[in-house]
N, C-alpha and C positions, 0 to 999 in steps of 0.2 A: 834667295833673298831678292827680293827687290823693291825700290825706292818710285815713288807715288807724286806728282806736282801737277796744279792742276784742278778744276773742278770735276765733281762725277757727272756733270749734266752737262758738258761739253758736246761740240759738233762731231768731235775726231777725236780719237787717242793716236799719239805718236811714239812708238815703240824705237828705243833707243839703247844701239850695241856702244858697250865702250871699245876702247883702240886697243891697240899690242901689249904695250908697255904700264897705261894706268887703267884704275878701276873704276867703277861705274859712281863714286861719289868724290872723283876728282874735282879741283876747281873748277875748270873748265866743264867738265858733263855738269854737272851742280850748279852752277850759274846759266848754263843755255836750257836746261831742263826746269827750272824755277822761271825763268823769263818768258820761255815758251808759256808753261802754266799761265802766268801771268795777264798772258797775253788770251787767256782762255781756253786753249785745250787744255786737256789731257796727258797727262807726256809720263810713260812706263820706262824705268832705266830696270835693266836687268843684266848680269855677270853668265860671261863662258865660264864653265867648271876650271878651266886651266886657274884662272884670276881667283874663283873661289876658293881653291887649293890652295896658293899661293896669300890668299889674305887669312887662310887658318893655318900656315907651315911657317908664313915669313921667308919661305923661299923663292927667289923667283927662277921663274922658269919661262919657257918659249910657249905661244899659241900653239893649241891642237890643230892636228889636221884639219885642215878646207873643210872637208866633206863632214868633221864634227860638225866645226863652227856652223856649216849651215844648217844641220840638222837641230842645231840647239835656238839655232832662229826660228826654224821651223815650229819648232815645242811652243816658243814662248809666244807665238802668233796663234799659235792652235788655243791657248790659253785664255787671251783676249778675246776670240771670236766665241769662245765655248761663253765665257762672261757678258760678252755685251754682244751679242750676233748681230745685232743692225744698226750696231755705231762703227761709222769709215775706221778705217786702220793706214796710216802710213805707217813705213816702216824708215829705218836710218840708224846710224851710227857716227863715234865719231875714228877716221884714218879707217881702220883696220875692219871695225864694227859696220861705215859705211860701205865699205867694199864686198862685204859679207849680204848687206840686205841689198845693193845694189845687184850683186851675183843669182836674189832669190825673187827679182821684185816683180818682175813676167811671171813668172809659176806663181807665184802667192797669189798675182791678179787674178789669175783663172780662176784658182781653187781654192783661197779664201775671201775674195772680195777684195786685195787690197789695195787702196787706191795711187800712191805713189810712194818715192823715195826722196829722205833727206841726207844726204851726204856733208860730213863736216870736215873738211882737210882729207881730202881725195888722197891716196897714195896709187897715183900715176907710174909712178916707178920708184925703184930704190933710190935711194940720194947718194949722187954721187955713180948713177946707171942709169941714164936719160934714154938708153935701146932697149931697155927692158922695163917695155911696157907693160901695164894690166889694163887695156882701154877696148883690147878687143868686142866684148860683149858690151860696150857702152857705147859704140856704134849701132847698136842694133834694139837697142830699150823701147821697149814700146809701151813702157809707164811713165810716166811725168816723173820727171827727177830733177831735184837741185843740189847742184854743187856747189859749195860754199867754201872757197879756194882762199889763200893766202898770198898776196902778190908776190912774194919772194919764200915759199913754200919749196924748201927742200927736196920735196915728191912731187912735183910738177909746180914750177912757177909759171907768171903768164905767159911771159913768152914762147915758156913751150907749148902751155894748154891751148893756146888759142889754134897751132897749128895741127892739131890733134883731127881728125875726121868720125865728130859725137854726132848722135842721133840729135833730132828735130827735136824728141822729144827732152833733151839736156836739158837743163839751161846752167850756166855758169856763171855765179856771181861772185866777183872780185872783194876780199876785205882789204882796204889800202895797209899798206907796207906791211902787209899780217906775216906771220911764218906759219909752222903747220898749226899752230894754237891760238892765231891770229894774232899774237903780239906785236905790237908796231915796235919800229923804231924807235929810238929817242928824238931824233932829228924831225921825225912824221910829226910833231906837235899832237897825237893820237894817245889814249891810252890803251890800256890789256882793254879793262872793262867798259870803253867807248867803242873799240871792236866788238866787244861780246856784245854787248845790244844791237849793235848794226845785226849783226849776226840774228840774232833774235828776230829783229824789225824783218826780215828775210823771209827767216821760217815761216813766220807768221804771213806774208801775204803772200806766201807758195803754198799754203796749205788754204786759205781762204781764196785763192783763185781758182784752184782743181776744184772745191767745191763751192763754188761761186757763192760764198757768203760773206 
């Protein structure tokens, strides 16, 4: 299964993994995926078989191995280009889902076209394990990628990210007082869904800058 927002006569389709824990028609994937639409792409949410299991068992259970997840990215990229072959394709997720197309977004460039990555609440490391990193190969990205971090983000807050050593090709953008979902504080004067559109307003001119529209 998967969920559609979006015109069909859009610049870009933006192919989007959900996280660990929820599925691809969460609040949050559900509102940044309708805003992006909104905003005029394209935007594909699609489920790892683990999540699909789990929303026909009712039980929950742990992510598939790495090398599934990627290859089920794989699939769902091979999918879009069989369908629309010379419309751009960014890839992205949100936590777990971003870590996944961020892991596959150099190989997709070569051999399917794809133009960059949207990363939503990065997991930089485990919370509460700031030495164990996942930032190795985000050093060395040679596809345009944004990150769309949470200032006080469990899995890397700013003050750790910023001392982080990311490729040129990063960029990192701050949601104020966000956590991994961007929720602000109550004290931020911010709300959830004041975050979510910044968020939005983001995607949107990272994807309209890579292809200068």
């Amino acid at each position: 299964m998967r969920l559609f927002d979006g015109p069909d006569d859009a610049p870009a389709t933006l192919l989007l993994a959900h996280g660990a824990g929820a599925p691809m028609d969460s609040p949050f994937m559900a509102a940044i995926a309708s805003g992006v639409g909104l905003k005029g792409w394209r935007v594909v949410r699609f489920e790892f078989a683990y999540m699909a299991r789990m929303r026909e068992t009712g039980r929950r259970q742990g992510p598939d191995r790495m090398s599934v997840l990627q290859e089920a990215f794989r699939q769902q990229v091979q999918l879009e280009k069989e369908a629309w072959p010379d419309r751009p394709l960014f890839v992205g997720g949100k936590s777990m889902g971003g870590r996944v197309a961020s892991l596959l977004v150099d190989e997709l460039g070569q051999n399917a076209g794809v133009r960059g990555c949207l990363c939503l609440g990065y997991p930089f490391h485990p919370p509460g394990k700031p030495l164990t990193l996942r930032t190795e190969h985000l050093a060395e990205l040679q596809a345009p990628t944004l990150i769309l971090q949470g200032e006080r983000d469990p899995f890397g807050k700013r003050e750790e990210v910023e001392g982080y050593g990311l490729s040129g090709q990063v960029l990192v953008e701050w949601i104020p007082s966000g956590d991994h979902s961007f929720k602000p504080t109550k004290g931020s004067g911010l709300s959830e869904a004041q975050n979510w559109a910044t968020a939005v307003d983001l995607a949107d001119s990272f994807l309209g800058d890579v292809l200068h529209v």
